[in-house]
KEKE-3310 file (N, C-alpha, C; in steps of 0.2 Angstrom, whole numbers, plus 5000, padded with zeros to 4 digits):
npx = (5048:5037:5020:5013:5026:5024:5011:5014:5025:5017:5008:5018:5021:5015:5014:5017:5007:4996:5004:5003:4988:4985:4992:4987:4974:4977:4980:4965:4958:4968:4962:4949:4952:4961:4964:4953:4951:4959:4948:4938:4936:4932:4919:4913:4912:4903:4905:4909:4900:4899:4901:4904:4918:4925:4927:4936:4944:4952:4955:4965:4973:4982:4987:4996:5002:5010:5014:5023:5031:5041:5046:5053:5055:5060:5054:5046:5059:5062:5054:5054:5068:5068:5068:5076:5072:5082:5093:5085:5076:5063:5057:5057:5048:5036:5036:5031:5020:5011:5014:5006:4995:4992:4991:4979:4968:4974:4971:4955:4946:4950:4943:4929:4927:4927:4938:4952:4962:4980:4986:5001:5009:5003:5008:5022:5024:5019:5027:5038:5037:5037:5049:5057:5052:5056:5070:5072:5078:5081:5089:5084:5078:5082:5089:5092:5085:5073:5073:5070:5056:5051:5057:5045:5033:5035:5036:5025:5017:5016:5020:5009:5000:5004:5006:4991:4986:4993:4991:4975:4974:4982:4973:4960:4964:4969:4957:4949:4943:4936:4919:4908:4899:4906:4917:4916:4910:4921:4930:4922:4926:4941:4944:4941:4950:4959:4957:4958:4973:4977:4973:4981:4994:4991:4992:5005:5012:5009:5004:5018:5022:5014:5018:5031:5029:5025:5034:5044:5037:5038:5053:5058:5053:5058:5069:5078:5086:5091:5091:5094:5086:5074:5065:5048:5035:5024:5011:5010:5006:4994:4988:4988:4982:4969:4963:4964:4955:4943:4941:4940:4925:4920:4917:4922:4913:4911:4925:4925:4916:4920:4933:4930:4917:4914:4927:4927:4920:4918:4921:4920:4934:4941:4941:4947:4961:4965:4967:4976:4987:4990:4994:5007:5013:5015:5019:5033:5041:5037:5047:5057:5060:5053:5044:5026:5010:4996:4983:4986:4994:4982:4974:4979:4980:4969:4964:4975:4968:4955:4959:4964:4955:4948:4953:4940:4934:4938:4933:4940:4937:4936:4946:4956:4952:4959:4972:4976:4975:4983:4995:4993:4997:5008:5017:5004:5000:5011:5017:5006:5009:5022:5017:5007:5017:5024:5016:5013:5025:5028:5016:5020:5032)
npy = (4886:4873:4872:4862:4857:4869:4869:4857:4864:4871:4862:4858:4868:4878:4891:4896:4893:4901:4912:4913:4911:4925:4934:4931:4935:4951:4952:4952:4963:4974:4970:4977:4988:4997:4990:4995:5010:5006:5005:5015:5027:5027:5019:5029:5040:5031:5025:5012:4995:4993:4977:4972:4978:4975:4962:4964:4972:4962:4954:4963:4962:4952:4950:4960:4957:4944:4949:4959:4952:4945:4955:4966:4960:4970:4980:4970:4963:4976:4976:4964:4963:4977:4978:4968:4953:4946:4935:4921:4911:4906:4914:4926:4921:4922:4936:4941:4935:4942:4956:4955:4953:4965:4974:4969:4973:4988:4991:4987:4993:5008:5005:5005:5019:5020:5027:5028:5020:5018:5001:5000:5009:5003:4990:4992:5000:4992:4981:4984:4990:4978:4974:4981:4979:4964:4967:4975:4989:5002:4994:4985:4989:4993:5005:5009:5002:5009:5021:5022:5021:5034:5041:5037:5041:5056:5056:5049:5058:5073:5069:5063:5073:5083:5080:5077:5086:5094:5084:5085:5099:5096:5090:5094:5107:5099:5094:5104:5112:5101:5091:5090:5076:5066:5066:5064:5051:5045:5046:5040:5026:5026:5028:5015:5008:5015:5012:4998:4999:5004:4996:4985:4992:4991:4978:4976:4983:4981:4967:4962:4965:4958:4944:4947:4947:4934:4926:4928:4920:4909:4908:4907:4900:4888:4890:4900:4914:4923:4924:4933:4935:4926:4916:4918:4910:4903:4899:4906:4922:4918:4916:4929:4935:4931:4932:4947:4952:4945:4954:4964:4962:4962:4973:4984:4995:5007:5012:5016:5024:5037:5038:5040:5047:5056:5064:5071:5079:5070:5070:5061:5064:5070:5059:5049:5057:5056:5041:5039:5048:5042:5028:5033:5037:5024:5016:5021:5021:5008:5003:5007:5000:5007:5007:5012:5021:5014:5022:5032:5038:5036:5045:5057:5060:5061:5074:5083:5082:5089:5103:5106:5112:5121:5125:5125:5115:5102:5092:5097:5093:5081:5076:5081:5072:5061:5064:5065:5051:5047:5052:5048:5033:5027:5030:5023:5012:5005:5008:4999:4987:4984:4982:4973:4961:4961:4955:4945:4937:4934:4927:4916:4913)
npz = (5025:5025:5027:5033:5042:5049:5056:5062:5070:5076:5085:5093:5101:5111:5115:5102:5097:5103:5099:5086:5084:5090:5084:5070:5073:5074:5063:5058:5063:5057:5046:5046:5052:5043:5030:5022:5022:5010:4999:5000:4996:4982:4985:4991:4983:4974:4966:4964:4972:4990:4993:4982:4980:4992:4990:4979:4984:4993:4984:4977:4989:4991:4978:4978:4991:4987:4976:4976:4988:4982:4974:4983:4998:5008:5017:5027:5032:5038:5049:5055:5058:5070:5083:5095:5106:5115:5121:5123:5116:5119:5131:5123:5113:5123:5127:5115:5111:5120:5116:5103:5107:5116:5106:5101:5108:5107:5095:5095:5102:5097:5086:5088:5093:5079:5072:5064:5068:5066:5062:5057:5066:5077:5078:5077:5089:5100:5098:5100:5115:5122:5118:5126:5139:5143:5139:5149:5148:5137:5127:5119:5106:5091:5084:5070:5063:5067:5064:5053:5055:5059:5047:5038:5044:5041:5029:5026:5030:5024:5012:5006:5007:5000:4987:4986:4986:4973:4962:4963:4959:4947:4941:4940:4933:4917:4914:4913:4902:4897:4893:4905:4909:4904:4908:4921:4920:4916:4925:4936:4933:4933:4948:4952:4948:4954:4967:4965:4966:4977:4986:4981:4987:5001:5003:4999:5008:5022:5024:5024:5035:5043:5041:5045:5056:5059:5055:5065:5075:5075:5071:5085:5092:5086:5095:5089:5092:5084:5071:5057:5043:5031:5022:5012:5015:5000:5005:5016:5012:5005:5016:5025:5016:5014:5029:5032:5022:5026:5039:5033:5027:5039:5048:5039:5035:5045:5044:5033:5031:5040:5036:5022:5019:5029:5033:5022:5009:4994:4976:4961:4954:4965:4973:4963:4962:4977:4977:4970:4973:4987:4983:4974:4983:4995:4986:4984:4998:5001:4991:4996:5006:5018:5033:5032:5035:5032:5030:5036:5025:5017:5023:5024:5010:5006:5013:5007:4996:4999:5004:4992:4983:4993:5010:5019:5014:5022:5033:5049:5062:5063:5058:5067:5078:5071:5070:5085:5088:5080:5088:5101:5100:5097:5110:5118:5114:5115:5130:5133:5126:5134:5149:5145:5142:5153:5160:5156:5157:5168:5172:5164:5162)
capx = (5044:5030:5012:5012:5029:5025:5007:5018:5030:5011:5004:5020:5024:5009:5016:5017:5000:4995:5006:5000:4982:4985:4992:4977:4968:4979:4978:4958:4958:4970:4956:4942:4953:4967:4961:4945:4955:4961:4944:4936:4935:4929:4914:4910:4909:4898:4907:4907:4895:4903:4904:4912:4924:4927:4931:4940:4953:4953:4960:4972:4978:4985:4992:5001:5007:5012:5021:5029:5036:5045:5054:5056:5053:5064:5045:5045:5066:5064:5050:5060:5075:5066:5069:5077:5069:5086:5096:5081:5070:5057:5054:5057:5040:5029:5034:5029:5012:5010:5013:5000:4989:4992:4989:4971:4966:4972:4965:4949:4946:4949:4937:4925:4925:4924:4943:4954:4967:4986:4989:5005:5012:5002:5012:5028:5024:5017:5032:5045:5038:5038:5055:5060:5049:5060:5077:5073:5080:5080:5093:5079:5078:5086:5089:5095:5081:5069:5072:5065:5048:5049:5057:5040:5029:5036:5036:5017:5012:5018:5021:5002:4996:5008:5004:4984:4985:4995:4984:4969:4976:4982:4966:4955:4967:4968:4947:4942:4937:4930:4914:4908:4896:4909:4924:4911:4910:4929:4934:4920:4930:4948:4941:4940:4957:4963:4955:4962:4979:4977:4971:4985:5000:4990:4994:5013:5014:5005:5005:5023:5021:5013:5020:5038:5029:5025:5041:5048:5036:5040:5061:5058:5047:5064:5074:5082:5082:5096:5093:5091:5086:5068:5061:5042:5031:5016:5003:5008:5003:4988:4984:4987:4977:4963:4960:4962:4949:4937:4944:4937:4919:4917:4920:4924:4908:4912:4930:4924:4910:4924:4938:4928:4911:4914:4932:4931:4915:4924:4919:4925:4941:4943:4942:4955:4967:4966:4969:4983:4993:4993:4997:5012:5018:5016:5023:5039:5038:5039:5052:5063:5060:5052:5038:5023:5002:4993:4981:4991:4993:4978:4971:4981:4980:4962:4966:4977:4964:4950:4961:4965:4948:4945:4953:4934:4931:4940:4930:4945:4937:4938:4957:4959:4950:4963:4979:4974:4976:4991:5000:4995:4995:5015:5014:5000:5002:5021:5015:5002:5014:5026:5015:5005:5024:5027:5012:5013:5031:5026:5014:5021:5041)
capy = (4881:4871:4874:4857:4861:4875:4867:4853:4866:4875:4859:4857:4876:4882:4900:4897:4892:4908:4919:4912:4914:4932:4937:4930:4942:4956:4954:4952:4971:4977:4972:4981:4996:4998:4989:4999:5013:5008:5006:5021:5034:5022:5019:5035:5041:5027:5021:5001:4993:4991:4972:4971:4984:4971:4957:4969:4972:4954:4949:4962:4963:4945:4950:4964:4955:4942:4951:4963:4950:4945:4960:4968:4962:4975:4980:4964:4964:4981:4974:4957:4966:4980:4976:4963:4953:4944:4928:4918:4909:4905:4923:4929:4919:4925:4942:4941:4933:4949:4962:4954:4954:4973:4978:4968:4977:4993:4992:4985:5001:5013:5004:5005:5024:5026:5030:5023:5020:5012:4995:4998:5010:5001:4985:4995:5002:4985:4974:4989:4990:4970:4973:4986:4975:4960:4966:4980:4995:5000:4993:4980:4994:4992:5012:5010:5003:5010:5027:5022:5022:5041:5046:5034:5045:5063:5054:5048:5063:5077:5068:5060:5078:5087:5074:5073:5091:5094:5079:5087:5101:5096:5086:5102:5110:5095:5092:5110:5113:5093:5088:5087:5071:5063:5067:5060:5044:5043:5046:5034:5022:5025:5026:5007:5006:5016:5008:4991:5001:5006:4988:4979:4994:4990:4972:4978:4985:4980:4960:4960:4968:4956:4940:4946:4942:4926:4921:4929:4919:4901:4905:4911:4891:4883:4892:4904:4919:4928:4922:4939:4933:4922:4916:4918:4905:4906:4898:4912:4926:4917:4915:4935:4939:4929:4934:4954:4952:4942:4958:4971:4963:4962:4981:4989:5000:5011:5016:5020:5031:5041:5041:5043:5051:5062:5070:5076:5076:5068:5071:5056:5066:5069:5052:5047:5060:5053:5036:5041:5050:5037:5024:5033:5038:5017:5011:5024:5020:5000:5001:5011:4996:5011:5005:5019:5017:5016:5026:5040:5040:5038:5051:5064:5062:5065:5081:5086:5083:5095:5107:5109:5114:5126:5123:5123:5107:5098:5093:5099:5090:5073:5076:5083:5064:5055:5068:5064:5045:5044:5054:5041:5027:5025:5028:5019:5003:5004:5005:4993:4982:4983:4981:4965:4960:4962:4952:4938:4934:4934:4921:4909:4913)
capz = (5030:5025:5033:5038:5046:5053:5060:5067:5075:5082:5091:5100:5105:5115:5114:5096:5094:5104:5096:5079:5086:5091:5076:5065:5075:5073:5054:5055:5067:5052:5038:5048:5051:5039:5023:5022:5018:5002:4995:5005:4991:4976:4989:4996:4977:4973:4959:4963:4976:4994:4992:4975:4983:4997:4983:4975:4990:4995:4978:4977:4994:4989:4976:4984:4996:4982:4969:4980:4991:4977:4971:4987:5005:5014:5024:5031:5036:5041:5056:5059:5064:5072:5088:5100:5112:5120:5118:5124:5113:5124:5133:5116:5109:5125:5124:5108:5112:5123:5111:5100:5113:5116:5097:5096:5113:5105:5090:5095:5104:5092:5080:5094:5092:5073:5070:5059:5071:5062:5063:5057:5071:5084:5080:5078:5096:5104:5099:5106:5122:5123:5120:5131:5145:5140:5143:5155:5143:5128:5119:5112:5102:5085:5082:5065:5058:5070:5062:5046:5058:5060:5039:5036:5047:5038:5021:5025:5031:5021:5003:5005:5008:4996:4983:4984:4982:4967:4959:4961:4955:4939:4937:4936:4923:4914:4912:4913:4896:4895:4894:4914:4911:4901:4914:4926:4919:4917:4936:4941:4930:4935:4953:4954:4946:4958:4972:4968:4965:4985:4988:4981:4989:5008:5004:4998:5015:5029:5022:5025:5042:5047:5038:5048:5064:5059:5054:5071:5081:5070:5074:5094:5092:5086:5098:5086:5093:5082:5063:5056:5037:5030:5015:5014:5008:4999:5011:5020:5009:5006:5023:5027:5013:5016:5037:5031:5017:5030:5042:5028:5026:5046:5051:5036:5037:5049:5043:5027:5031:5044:5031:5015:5018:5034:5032:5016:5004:4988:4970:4960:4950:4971:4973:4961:4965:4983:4979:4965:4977:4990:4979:4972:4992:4997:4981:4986:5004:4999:4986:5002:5014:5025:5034:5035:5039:5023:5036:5037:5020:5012:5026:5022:5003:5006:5017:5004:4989:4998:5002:4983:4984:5000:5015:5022:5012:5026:5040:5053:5068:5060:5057:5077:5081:5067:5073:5092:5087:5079:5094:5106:5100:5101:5115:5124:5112:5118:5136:5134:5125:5139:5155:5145:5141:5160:5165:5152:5161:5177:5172:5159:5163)
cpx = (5038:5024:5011:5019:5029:5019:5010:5020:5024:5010:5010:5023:5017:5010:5015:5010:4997:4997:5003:4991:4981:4986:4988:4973:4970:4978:4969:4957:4959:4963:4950:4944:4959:4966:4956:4947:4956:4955:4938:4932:4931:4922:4910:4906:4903:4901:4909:4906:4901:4904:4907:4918:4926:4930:4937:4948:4954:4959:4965:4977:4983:4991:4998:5006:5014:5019:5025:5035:5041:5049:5058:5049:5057:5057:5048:5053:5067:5058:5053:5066:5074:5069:5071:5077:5073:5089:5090:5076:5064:5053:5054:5050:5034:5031:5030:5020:5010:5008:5007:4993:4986:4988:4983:4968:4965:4966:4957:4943:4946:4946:4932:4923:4925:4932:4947:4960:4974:4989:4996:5010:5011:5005:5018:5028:5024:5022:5039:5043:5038:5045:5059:5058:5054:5068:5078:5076:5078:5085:5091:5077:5082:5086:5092:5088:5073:5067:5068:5058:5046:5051:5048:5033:5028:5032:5027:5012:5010:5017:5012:4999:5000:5005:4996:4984:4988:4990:4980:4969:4977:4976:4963:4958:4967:4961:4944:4939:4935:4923:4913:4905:4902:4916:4920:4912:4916:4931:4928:4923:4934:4948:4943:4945:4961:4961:4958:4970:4980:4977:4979:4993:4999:4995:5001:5016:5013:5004:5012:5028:5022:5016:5028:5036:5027:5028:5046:5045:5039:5051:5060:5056:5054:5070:5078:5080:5088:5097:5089:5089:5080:5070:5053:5039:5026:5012:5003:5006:4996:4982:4982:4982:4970:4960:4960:4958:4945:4938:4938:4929:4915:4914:4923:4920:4911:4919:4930:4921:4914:4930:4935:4922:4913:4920:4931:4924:4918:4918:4924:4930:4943:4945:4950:4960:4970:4971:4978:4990:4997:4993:5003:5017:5017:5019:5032:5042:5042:5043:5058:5064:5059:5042:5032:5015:5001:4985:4982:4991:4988:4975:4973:4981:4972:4962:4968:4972:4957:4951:4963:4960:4947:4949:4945:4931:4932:4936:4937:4944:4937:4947:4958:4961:4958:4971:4978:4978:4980:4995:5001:4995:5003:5016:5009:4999:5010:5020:5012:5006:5020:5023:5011:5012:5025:5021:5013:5019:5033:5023:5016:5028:5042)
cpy = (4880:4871:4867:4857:4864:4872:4862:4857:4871:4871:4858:4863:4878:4888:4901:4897:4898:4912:4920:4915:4923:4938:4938:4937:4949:4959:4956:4958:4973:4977:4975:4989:5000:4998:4993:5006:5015:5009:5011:5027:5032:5021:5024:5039:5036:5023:5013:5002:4990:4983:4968:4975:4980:4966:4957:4970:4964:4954:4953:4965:4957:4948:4956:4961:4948:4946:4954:4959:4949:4949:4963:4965:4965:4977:4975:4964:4969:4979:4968:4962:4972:4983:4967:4959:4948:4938:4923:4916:4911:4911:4928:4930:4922:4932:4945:4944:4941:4955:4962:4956:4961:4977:4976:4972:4985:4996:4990:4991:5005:5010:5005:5012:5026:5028:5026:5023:5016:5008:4994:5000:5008:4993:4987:4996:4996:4980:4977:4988:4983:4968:4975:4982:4969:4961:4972:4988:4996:5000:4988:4984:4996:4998:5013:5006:5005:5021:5026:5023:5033:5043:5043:5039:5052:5061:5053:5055:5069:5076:5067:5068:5084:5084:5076:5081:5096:5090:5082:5093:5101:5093:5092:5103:5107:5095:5100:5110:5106:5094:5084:5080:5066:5063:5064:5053:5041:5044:5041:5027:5018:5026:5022:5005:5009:5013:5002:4993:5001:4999:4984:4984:4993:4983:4973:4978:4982:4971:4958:4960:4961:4945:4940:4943:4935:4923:4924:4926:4911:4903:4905:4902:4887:4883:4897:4911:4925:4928:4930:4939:4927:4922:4916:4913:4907:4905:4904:4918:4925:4917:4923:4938:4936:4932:4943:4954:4952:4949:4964:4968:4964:4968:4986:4996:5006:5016:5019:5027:5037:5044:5044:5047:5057:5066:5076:5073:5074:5067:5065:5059:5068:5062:5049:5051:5056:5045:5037:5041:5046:5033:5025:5034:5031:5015:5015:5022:5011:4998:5001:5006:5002:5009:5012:5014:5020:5020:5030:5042:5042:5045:5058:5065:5067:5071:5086:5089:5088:5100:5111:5113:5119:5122:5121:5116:5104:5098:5092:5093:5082:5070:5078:5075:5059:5058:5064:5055:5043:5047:5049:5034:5023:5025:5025:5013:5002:5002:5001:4985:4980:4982:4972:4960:4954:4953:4944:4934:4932:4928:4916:4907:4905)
cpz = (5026:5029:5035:5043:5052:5058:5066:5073:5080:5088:5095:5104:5108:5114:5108:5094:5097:5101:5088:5079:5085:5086:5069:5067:5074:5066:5052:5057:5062:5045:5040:5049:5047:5032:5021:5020:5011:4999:4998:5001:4984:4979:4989:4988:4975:4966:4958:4970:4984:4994:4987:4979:4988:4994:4981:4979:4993:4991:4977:4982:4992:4984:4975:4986:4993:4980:4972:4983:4988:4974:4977:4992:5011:5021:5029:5035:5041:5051:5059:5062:5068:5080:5092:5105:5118:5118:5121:5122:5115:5128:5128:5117:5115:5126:5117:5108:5114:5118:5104:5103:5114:5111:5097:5103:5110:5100:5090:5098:5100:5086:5083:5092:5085:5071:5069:5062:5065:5065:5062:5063:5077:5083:5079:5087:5100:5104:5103:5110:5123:5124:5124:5138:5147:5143:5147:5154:5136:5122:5117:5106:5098:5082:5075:5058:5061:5066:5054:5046:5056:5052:5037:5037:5044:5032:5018:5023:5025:5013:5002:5005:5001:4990:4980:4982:4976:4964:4957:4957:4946:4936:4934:4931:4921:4910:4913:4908:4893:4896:4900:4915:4909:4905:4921:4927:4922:4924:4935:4940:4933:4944:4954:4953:4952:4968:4973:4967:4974:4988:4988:4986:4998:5009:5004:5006:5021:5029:5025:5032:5045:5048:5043:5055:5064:5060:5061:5074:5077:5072:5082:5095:5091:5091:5095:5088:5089:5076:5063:5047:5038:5026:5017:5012:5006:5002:5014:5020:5009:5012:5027:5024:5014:5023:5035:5027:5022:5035:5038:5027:5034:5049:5047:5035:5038:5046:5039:5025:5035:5039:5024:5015:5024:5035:5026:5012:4998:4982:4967:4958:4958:4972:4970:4963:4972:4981:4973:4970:4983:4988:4977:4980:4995:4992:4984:4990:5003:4994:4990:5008:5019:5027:5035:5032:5030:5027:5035:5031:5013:5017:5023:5014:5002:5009:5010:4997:4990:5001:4996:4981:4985:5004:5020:5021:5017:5033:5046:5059:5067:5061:5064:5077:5076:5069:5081:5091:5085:5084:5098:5106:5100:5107:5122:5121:5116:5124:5135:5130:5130:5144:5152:5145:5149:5164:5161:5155:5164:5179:5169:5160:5168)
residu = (UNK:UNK:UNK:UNK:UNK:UNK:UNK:UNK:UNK:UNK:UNK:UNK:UNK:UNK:UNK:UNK:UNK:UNK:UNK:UNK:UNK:UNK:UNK:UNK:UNK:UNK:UNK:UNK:UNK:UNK:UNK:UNK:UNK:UNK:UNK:UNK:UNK:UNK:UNK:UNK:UNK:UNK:UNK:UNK:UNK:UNK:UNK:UNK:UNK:UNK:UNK:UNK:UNK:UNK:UNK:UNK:UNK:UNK:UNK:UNK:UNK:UNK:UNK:UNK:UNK:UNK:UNK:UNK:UNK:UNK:UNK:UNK:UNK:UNK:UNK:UNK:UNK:UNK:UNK:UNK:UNK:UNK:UNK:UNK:UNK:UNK:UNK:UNK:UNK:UNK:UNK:UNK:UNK:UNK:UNK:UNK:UNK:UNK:UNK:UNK:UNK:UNK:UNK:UNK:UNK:UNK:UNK:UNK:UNK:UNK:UNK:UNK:UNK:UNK:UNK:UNK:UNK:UNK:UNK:UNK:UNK:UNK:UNK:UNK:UNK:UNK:UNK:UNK:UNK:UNK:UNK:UNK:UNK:UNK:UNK:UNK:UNK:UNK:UNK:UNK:UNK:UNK:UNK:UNK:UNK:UNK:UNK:UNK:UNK:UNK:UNK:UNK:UNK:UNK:UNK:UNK:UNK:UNK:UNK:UNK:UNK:UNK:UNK:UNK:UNK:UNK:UNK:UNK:UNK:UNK:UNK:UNK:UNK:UNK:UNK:UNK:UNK:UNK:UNK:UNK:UNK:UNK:UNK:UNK:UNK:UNK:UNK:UNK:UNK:UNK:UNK:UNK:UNK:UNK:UNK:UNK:UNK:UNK:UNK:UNK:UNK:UNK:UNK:UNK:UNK:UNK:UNK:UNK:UNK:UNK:UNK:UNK:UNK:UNK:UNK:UNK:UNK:UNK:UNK:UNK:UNK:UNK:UNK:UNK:UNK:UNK:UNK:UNK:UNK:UNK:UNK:UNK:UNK:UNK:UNK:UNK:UNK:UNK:UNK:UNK:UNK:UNK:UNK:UNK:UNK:UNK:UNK:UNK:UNK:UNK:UNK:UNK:UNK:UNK:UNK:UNK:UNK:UNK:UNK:UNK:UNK:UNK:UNK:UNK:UNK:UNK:UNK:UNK:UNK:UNK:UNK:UNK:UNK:UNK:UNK:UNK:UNK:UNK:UNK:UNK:UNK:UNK:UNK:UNK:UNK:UNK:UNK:UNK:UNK:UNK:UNK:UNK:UNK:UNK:UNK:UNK:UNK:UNK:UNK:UNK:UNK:UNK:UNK:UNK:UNK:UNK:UNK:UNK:UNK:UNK:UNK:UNK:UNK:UNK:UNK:UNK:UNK:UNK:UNK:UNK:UNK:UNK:UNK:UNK:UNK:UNK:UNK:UNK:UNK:UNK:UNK:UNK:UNK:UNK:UNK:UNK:UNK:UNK:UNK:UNK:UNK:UNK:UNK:UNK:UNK:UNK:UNK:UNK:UNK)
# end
């Protein structure tokens, strides 16, 4: 579909142009509380100035979202078939809307307190309960690729923490008997590489997330509520990566200073470690078409990398506030995707 197409198919869907609205927003929430993330650690070190480091992910969330699609967009397949919201186009598209709506409420709140809520599980949660609201159970719920949410969820957790602390580990042995100013230099280096490594696996991920709901509100707009297969275009890469870039200069602040300065004080060979690890647990992750929070796993990379250290290094009560928010937010984006659901249906049905 071309963007003049698809503009076309806006002006005369009303729902569409909401839903498309909605989801703009959903992506700009993701760049103030997701994006921010990948370059968090490169920051917090000091090793490039927060708004090159904003540039920096702009350019390669794009080409994330890019290259990736092209070798593999299983991510983006695994969210289009997800869930099923019924043989009805049309109740389809404002459910939809709904659950958009859900996800900027949710996440607009948990930026509000400082926590780096996941955009990714709150649009997993938000578009189930849409669908569960939809057809009154939950066989909108595509349990075969819904389980990929939860291998995703271990995979994040576990391998990002496993990971960031081995890393750091072999880092030290590696550099012990270097030259400390000269081992200095070099992490504040590969820092920035690894930043824009983080950068372009957010866009790998979280781009294609977002990209599926596109293309699920544009079929729901023709009437199609059963094609299970797209092509992506580029306007619409470009169009992702731009609003989550504009996303990360608005509201990055905050996430930054919470993920990168106040969990865990980070030395730059901390630093890279961190971003290493989750870089190689999203690149895994999105080879496996398994969707998981680049959130989760940069958090816990960092966890893992200042327990390499001392367990003390970790400020624990940081990690409660970021544990607490990933528990409920399946479920309270889910409810909250289900009762806006409910009301959107009420009114537009």
């Amino acid at each position: 579909m071309s963007i003049i197409d698809f503009l076309d198919s806006m002006m005369s869907s009303p729902m569409l142009f909401v839903s498309t609205v909605l989801t703009l927003g959903v992506i700009l929430v993701n760049g103030w509380t997701d994006a921010p993330n990948a370059i968090a650690t490169c920051v917090s070190t000091r090793a490039i100035e927060v708004q090159k480091a904003i540039i920096m992910a702009a350019v390669f969330n794009f080409l994330g979202v890019l290259i990736m699609t092209y070798i593999n967009h299983s991510v983006a397949m695994t969210i289009y078939n997800m869930v099923d919201f019924g043989g009805d186009a049309r109740l389809s598209l404002i459910a939809l809307c709904a659950a958009m709506a859900a996800i900027v409420i949710w996440a607009t709140a948990a930026w509000y307190f400082g926590i780096p809520t996941s955009e990714s599980h709150a649009l997993i949660a938000g578009i189930s309960g849409a669908a569960v609201a939809i057809q009154n159970s939950f066989a909108g719920i595509n349990g075969s690729e819904w389980i990929k949410v939860i291998y995703g969820i271990f995979l994040s957790t576990i391998l990002g923490f496993i990971l960031g602390f081995i890393t750091a580990k072999l880092t030290v042995l590696i550099f012990k008997n270097k030259n400390r100013l000269k081992s200095e230099r070099f992490f504040s280096g590969v820092q920035v590489a690894g930043g824009a490594a983080m950068a372009f696996m957010h866009g790998a991920q979280d781009g294609q997330k977002f990209m599926a709901i596109f293309l699920l509100g544009a079929a729901f707009s023709r009437g199609d509520s059963t094609s299970s297969s797209f092509a992506v275009p580029i306007w619409l890469m470009v169009l992702c990566s731009a609003v989550m870039g504009l996303g990360t200069s608005i509201g990055g602040l905050r996430i930054i200073k919470s993920v990168g300065m106040d969990m865990v004080k980070l030395k730059p060979y901390q630093g890279f470690s961190a971003d290493l690890s989750a870089t190689l647990c999203l690149l895994l992750s999105s080879l496996t078409g398994i969707p998981v929070s680049t959130t989760h796993t940069k958090t816990t990379a960092i966890m893992g990398v200042g327990a390499a250290r001392r367990i003390s290094n970790v400020n624990w009560s940081v990690v409660k506030d970021l544990v607490l928010t990933w528990v409920f937010t399946f479920p309270g984006c889910g409810l909250l995707g289900f009762f806006m659901a409910k009301l959107f249906l009420t009114i537009f049905a």
